[in-house]
mmCIF file of the N, C-alpha and C atoms, coordinates in Angstrom:
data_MODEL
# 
_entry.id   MODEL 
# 
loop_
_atom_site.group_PDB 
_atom_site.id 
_atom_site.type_symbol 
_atom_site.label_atom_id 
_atom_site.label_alt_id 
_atom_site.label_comp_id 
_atom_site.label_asym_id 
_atom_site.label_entity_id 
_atom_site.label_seq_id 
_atom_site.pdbx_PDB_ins_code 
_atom_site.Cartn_x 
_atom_site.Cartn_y 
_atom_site.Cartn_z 
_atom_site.occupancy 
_atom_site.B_iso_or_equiv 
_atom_site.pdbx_formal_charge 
_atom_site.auth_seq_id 
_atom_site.auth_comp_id 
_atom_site.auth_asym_id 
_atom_site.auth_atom_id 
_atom_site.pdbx_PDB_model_num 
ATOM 1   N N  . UNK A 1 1  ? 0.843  -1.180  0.000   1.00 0.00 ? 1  UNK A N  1 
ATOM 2   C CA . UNK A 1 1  ? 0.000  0.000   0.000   1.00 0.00 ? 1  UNK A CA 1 
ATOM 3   C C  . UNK A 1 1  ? 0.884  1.237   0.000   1.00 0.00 ? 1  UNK A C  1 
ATOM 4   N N  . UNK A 1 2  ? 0.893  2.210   -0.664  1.00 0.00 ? 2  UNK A N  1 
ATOM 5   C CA . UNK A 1 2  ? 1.285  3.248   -0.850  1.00 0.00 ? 2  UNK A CA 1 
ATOM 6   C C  . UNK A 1 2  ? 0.795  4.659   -0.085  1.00 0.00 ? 2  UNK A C  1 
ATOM 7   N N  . UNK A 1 3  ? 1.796  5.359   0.209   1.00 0.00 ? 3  UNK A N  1 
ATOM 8   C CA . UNK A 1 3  ? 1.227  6.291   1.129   1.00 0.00 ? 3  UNK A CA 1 
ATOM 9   C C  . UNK A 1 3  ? 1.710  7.456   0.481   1.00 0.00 ? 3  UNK A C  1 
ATOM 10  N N  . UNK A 1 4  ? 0.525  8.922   0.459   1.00 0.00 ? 4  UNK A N  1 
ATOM 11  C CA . UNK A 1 4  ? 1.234  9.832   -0.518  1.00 0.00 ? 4  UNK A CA 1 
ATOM 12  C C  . UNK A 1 4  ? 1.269  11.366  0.321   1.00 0.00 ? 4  UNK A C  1 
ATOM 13  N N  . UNK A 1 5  ? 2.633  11.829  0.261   1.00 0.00 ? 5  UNK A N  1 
ATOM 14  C CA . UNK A 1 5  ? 2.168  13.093  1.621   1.00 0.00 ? 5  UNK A CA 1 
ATOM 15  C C  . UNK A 1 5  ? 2.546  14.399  0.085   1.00 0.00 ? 5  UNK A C  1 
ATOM 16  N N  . UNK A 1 6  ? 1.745  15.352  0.677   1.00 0.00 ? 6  UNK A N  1 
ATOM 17  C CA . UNK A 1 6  ? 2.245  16.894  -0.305  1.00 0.00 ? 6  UNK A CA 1 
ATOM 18  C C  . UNK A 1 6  ? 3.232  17.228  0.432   1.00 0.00 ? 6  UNK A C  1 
ATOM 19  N N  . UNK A 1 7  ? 4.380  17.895  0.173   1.00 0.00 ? 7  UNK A N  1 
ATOM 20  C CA . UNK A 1 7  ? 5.337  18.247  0.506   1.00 0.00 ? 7  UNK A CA 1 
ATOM 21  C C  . UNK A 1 7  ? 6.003  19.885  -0.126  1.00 0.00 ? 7  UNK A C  1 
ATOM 22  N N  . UNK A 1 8  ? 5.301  20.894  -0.101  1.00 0.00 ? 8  UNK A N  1 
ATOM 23  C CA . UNK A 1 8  ? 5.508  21.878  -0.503  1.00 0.00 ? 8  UNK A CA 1 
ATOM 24  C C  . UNK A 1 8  ? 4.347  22.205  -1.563  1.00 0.00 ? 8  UNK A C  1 
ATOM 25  N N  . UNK A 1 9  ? 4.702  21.999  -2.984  1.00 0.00 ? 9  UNK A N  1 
ATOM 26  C CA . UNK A 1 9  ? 4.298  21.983  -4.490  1.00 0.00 ? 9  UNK A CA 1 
ATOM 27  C C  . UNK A 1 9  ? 4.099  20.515  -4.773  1.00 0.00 ? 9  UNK A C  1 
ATOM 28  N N  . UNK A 1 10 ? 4.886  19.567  -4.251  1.00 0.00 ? 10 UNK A N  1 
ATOM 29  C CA . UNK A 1 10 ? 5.479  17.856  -4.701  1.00 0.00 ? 10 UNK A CA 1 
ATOM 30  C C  . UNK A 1 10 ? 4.273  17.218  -4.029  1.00 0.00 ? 10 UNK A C  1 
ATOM 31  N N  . UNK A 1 11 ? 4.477  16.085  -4.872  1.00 0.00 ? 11 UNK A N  1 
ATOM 32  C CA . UNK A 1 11 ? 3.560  14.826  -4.114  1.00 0.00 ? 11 UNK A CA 1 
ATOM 33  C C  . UNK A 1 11 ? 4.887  13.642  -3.850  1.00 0.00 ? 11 UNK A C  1 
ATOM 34  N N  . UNK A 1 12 ? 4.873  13.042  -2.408  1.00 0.00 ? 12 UNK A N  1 
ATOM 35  C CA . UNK A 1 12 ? 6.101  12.247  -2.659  1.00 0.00 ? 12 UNK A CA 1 
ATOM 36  C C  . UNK A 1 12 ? 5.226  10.925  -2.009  1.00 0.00 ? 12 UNK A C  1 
ATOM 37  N N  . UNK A 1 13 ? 5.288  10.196  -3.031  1.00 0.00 ? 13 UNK A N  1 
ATOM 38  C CA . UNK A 1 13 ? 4.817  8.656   -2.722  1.00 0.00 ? 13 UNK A CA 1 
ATOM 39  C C  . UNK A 1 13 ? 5.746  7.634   -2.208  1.00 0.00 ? 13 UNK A C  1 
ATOM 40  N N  . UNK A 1 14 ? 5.460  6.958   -1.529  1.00 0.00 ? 14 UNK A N  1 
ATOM 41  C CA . UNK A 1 14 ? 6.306  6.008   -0.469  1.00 0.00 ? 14 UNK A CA 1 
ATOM 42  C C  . UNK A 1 14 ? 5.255  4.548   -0.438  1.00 0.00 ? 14 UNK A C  1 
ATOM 43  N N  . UNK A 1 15 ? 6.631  3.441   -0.977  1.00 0.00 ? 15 UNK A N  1 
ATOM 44  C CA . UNK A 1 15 ? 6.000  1.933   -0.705  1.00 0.00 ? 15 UNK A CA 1 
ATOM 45  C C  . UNK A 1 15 ? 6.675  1.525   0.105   1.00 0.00 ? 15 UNK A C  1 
ATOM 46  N N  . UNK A 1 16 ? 6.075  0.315   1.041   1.00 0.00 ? 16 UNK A N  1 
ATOM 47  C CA . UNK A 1 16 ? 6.968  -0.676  1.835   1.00 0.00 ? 16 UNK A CA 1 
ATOM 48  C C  . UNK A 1 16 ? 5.772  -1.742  1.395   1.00 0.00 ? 16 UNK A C  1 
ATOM 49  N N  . UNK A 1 17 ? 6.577  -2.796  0.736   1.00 0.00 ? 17 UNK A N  1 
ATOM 50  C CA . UNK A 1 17 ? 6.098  -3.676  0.444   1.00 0.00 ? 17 UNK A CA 1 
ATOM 51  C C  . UNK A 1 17 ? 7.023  -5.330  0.502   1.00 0.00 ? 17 UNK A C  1 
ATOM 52  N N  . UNK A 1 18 ? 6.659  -6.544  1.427   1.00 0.00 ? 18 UNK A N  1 
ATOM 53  C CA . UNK A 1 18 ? 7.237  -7.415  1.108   1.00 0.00 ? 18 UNK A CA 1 
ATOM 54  C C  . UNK A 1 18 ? 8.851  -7.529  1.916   1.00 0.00 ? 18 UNK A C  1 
ATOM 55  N N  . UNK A 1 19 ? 8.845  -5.969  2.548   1.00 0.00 ? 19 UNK A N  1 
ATOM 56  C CA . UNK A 1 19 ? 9.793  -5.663  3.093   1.00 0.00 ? 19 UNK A CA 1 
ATOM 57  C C  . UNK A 1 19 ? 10.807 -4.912  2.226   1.00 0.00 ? 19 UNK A C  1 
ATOM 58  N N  . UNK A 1 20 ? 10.656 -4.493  0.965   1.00 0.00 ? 20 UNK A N  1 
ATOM 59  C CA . UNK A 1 20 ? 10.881 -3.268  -0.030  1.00 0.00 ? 20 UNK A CA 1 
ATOM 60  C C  . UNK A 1 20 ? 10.598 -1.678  0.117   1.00 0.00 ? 20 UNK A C  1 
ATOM 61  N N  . UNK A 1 21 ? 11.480 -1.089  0.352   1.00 0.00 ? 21 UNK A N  1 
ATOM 62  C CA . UNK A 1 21 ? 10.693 0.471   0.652   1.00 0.00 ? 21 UNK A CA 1 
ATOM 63  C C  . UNK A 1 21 ? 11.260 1.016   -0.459  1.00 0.00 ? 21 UNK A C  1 
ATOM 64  N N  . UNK A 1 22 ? 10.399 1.555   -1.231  1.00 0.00 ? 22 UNK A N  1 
ATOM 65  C CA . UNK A 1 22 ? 10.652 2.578   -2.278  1.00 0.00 ? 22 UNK A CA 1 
ATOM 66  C C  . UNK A 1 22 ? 10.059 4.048   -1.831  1.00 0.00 ? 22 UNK A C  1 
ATOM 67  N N  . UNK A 1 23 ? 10.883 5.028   -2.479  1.00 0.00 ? 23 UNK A N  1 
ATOM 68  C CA . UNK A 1 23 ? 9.830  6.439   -2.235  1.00 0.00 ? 23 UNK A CA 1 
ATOM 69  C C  . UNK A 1 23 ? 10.225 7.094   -3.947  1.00 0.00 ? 23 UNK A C  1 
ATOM 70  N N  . UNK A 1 24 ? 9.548  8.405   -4.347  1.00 0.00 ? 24 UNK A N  1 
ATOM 71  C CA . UNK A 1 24 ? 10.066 9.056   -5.083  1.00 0.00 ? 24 UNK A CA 1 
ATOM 72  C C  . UNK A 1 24 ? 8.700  10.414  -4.923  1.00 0.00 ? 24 UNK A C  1 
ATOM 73  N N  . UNK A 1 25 ? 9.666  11.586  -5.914  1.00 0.00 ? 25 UNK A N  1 
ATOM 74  C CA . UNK A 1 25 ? 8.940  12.884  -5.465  1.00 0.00 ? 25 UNK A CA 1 
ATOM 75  C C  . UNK A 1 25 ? 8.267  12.863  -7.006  1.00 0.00 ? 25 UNK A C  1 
ATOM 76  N N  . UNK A 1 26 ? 7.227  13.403  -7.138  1.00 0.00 ? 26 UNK A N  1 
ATOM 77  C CA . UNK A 1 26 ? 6.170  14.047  -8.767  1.00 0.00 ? 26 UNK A CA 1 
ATOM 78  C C  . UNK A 1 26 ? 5.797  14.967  -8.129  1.00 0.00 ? 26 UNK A C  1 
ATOM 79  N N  . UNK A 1 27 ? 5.449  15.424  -9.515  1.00 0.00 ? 27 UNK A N  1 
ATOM 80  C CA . UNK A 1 27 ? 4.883  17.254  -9.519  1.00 0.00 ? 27 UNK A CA 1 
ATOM 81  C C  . UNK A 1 27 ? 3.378  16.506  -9.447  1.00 0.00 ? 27 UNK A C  1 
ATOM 82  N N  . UNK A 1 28 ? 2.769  15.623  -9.680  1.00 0.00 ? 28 UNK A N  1 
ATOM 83  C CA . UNK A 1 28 ? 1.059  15.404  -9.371  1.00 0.00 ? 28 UNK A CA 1 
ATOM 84  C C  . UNK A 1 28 ? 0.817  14.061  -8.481  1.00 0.00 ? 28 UNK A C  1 
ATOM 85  N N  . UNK A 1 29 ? -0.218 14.329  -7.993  1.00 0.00 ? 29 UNK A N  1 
ATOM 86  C CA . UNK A 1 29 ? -0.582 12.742  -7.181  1.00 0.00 ? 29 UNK A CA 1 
ATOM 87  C C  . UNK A 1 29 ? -0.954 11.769  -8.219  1.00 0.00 ? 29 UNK A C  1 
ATOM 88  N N  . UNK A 1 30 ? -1.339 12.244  -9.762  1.00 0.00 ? 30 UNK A N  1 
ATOM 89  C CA . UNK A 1 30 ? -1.612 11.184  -10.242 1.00 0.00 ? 30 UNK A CA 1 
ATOM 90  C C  . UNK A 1 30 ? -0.581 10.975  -10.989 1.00 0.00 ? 30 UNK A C  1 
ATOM 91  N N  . UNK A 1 31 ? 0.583  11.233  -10.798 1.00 0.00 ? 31 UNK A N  1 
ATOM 92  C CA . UNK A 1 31 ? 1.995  10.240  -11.280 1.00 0.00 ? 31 UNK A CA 1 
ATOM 93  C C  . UNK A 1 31 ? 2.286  10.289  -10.639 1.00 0.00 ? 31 UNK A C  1 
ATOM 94  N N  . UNK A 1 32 ? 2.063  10.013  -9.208  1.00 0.00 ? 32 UNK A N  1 
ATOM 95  C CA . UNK A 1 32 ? 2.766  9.630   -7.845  1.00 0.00 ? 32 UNK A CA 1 
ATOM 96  C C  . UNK A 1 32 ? 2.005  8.185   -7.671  1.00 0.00 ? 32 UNK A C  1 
ATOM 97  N N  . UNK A 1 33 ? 0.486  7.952   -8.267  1.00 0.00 ? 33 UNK A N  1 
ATOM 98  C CA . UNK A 1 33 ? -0.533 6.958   -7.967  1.00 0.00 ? 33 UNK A CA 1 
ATOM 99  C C  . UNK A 1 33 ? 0.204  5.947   -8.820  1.00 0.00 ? 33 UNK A C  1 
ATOM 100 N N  . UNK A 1 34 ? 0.447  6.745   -10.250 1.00 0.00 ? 34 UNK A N  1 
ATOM 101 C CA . UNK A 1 34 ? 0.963  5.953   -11.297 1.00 0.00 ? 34 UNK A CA 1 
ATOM 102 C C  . UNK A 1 34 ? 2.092  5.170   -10.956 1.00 0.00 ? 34 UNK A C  1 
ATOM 103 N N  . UNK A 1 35 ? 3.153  5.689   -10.458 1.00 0.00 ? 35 UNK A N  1 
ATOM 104 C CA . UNK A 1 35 ? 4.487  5.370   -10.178 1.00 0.00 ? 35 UNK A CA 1 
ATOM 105 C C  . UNK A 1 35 ? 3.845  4.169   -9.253  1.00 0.00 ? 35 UNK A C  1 
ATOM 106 N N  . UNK A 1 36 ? 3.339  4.570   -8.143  1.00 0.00 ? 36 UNK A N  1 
ATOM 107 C CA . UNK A 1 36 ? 3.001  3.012   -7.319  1.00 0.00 ? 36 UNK A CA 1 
ATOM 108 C C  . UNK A 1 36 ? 2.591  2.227   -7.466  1.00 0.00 ? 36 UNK A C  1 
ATOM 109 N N  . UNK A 1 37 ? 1.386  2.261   -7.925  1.00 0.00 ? 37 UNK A N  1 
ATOM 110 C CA . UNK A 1 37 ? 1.174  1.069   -8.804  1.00 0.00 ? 37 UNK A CA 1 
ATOM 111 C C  . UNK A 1 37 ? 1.377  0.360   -9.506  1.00 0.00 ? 37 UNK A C  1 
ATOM 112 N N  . UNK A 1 38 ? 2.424  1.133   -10.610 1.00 0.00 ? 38 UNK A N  1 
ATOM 113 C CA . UNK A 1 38 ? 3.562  0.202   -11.232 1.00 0.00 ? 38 UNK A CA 1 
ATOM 114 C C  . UNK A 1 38 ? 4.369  -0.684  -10.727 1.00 0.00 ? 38 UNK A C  1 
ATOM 115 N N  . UNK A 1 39 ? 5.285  0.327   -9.471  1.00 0.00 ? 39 UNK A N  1 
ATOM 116 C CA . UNK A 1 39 ? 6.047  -0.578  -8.566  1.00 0.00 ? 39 UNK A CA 1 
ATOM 117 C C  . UNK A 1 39 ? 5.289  -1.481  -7.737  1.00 0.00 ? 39 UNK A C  1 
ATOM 118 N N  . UNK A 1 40 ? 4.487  -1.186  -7.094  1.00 0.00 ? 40 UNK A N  1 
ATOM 119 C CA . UNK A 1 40 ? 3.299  -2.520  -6.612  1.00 0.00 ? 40 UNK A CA 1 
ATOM 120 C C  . UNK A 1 40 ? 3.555  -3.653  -7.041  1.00 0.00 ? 40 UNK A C  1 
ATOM 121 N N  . UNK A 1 41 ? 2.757  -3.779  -8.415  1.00 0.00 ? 41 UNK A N  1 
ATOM 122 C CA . UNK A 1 41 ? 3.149  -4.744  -9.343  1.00 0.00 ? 41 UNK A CA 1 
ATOM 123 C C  . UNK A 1 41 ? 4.564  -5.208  -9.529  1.00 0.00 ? 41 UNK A C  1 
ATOM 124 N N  . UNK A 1 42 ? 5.234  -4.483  -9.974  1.00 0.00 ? 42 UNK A N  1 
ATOM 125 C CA . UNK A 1 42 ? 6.475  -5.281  -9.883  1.00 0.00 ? 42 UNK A CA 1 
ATOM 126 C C  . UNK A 1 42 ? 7.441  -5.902  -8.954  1.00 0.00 ? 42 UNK A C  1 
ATOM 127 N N  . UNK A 1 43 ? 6.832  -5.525  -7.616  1.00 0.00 ? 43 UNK A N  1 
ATOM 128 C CA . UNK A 1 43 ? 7.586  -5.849  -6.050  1.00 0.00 ? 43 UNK A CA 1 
ATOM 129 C C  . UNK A 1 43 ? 6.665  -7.498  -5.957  1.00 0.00 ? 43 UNK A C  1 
ATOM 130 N N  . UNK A 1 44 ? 4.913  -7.511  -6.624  1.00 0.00 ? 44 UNK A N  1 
ATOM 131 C CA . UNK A 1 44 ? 4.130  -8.686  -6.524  1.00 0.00 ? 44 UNK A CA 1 
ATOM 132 C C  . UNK A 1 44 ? 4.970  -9.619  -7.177  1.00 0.00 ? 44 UNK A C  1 
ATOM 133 N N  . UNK A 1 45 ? 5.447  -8.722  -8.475  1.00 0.00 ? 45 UNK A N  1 
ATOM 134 C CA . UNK A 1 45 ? 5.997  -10.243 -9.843  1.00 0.00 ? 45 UNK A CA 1 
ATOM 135 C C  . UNK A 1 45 ? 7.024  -10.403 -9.270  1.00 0.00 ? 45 UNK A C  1 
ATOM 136 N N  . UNK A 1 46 ? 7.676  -10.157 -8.491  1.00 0.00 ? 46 UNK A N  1 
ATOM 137 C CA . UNK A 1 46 ? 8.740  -10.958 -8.366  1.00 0.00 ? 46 UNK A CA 1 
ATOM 138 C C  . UNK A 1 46 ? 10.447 -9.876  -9.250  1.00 0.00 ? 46 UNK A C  1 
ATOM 139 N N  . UNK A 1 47 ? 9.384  -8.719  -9.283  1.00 0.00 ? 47 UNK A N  1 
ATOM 140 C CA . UNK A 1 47 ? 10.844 -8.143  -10.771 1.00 0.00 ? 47 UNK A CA 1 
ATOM 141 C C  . UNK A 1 47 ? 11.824 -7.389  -9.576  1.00 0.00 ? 47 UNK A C  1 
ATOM 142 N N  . UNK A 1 48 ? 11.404 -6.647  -8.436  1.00 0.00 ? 48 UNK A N  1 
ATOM 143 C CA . UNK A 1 48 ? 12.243 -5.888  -7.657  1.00 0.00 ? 48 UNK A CA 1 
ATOM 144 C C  . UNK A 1 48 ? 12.650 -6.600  -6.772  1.00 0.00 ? 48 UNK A C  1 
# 
C-alpha cells in the first residue's frame, strides 16, 4: 500500500512492500498513484 504526503508543491509517494521500501517525489498525485502502482506490481511479480 502506498502512502502519498504533499510536501511543498510535490507529491512524494512512499511503498513498503514485502519488506521493499521505495519512495520518489512528482509534480502530481496522479503520477505519484501511477508510479506506485507500477512498482506494486512489480515488487508482486517478483521483478524488484
Amino acid at each position: 500500500m502506498a502512502t502519498f504526503r504533499k510536501r511543498g508543491d510535490k507529491w512524494r509517494a512512499e511503498i513498503v512492500k514485502n519488506g521493499i521500501r521505495k519512495s520518489a517525489t512528482f509534480s502530481t498525485k496522479t503520477e505519484a498513484s501511477r508510479w506506485a502502482l507500477s512498482i506494486e506490481s512489480q515488487i508482486e511479480a517478483g521483478g524488484i
